[in-house]
N, C-alpha and C positions, 0 to 999 in steps of 0.2 A: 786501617790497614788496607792497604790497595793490593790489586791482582796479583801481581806481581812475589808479593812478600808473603802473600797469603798460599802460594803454590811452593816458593822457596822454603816455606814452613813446613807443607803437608810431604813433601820431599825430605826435608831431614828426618821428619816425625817417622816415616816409612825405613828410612835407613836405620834410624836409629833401634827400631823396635826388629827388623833384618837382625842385625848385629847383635842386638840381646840376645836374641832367643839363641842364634847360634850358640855362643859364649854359655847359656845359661843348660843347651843341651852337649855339647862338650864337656863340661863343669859335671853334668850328673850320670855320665858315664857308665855303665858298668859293666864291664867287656862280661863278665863272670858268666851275666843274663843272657847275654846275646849269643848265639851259634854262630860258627866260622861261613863264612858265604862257602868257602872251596869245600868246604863239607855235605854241601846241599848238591853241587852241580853234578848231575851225571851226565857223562858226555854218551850215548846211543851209536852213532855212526857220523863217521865224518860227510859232513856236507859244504858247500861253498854258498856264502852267502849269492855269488854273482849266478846266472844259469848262462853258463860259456861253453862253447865246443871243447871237447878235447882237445883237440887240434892245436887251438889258440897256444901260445908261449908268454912265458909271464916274462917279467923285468928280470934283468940282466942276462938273458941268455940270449942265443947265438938267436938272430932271424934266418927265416927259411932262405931258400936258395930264388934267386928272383926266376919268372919264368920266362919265356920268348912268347911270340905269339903263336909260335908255333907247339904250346903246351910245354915244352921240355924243360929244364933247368939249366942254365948257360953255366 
């Protein structure tokens, strides 16, 4: 068996045993056991993942007024 066939092999081997297991942990299930995730999460205070000024304006809203160089809003 050459390089080739030999890698083409440890590849399926790899998917195939991938796919079992899934299959084989779906199959043994058993929600009863498990607790709800949204049961667990307490949310403390709202935070933003991003650290942005106030200031900034998110998507779809109006942008600011453009300025002159003279500082003002035209």
């Amino acid at each position: 068996m050459n390089g080739i066939k030999r890698t083409l092999l440890a590849i399926a081997a790899f998917v195939t045993l991938a796919v079992g297991s899934f299959i084989y942990f779906i199959a043994n299930w058993d929600s009863a056991k498990a607790a709800p995730i949204s049961g667990q999460i307490e949310v403390r205070e709202t935070a933003s993942l991003f650290i942005l000024p106030n200031k900034l304006r998110g998507l779809g809203q109006r942008p600011s007024p453009a300025l002159t160089t003279s500082g003002t809003a035209t």
